[in-house]
N, C-alpha and C positions, 0 to 999 in steps of 0.2 A: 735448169736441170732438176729432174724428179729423182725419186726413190727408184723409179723403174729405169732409170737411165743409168744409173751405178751399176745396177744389178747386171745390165746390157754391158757394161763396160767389163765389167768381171768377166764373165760369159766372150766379150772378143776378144779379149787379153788370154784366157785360160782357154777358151776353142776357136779360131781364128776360124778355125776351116767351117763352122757352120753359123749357117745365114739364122741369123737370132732374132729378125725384126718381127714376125708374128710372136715372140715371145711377148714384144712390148706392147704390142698393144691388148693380146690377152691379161696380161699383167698386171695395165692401167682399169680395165675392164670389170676384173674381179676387187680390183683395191679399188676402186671408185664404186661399184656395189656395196661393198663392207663401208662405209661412209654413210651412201646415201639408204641404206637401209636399215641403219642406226637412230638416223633422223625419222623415217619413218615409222618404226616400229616403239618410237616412245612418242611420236602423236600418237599411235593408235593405240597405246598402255592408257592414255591421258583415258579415251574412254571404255577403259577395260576389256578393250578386243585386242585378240593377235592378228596377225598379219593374212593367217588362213580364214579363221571364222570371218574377219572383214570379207574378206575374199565372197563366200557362200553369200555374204548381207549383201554385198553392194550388188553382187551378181543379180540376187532376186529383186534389189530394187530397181537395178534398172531396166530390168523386163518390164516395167511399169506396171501398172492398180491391175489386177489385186494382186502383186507380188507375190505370184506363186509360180514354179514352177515343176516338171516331173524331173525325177531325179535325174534320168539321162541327157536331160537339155541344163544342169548344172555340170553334170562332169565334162560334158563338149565344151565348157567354155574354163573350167579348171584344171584340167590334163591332170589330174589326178584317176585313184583307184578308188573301186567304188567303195573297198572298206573304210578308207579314207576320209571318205568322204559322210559314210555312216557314222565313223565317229566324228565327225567336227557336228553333223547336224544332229548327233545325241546330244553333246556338249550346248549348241544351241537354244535345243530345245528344253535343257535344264536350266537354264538362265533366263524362260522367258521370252527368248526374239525371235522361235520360228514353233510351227503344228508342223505334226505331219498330217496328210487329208488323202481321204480316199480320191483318186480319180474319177468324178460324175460320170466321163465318157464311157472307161470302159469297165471301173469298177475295182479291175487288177491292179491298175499301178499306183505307186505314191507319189503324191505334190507335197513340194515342203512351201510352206508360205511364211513369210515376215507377220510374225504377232504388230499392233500398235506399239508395244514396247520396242521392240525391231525394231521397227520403222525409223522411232523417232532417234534412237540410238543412231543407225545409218546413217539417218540423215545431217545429227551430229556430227559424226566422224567424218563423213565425204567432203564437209564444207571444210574442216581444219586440215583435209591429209591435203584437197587439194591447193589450199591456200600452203602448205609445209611444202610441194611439189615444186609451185610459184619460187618463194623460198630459196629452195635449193639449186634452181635456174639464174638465179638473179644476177650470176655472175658470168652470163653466155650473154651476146646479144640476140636479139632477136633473132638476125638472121644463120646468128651460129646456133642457134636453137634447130631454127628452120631445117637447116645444113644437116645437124646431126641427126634429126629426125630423120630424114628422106634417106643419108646413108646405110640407121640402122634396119630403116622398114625393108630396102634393098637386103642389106644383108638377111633380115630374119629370113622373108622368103625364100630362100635358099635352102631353109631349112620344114619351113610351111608349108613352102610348094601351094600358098595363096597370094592371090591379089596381080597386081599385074608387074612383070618380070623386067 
């Protein structure tokens, strides 16, 4: 018995009449985020990124060499707002780990690209979050890993409305 199964029991006892089982697993959902997001965001303190700016580095790294991208092929993959987004790569760019750069192509638009400082920073962080990732699986087996993957990529789609149904 969890925390979220009290909760469920309250909730039958005081509302009989209604079906409370999506409660529980939203429940487990949100309080297993607040967990595993604790853990991550004090590996990523370790190298004085938060969880957004990581966000923008890892994205430009792994568009691979020369780690640039234009701003609208970062926000497709952040679902974020483009001020948003302005300020995390002002913030960036004050620290060091990204330029802005004119687009050679057309000339109008901006590329943000990973400085050498970036890089190596990123590359930092990607090795310890994804070893902290490892970590925090260690206690699913393999194939409840497997298991839990495939149900949640199901369920997101739902919501994506990508990949196959």
């Amino acid at each position: 018995m969890d925390h979220v199964d009290r909760i469920l029991e309250q909730w039958h006892r005081e509302r009989p009449d209604l079906d409370v089982g999506p409660m529980g697993l939203f429940g487990r959902l949100s309080r297993l985020m607040v967990h595993l997001r604790g853990e991550i965001e004090a590996n990523l303190a370790r190298h004085q990124l938060s969880p957004s700016s990581f966000d923008v580095m890892a994205t430009l790294r792994r568009s691979g060499s020369p780690f640039r991208l234009p701003i609208g092929d970062i926000l497709g993959t952040l679902m974020i707002t483009s001020g948003t987004l302005t300020n995390r790569v002002d913030q960036l760019e004050k620290q060091g780990f990204v330029v802005r750069e004119i687009n050679e192509r057309d000339g109008r638009s901006i590329l943000v690209r990973l400085t050498d400082a970036g890089l190596a920073r990123v590359d930092e962080a990607v090795t310890t979050h994804v070893a902290t990732q490892h970590k925090l699986l260690d206690n699913l087996a393999p194939e409840d890993r497997e298991a839990l993957g495939s149900l949640l990529r199901r369920y997101l789609q739902v919501f994506e409305g990508v990949g196959e149904k």
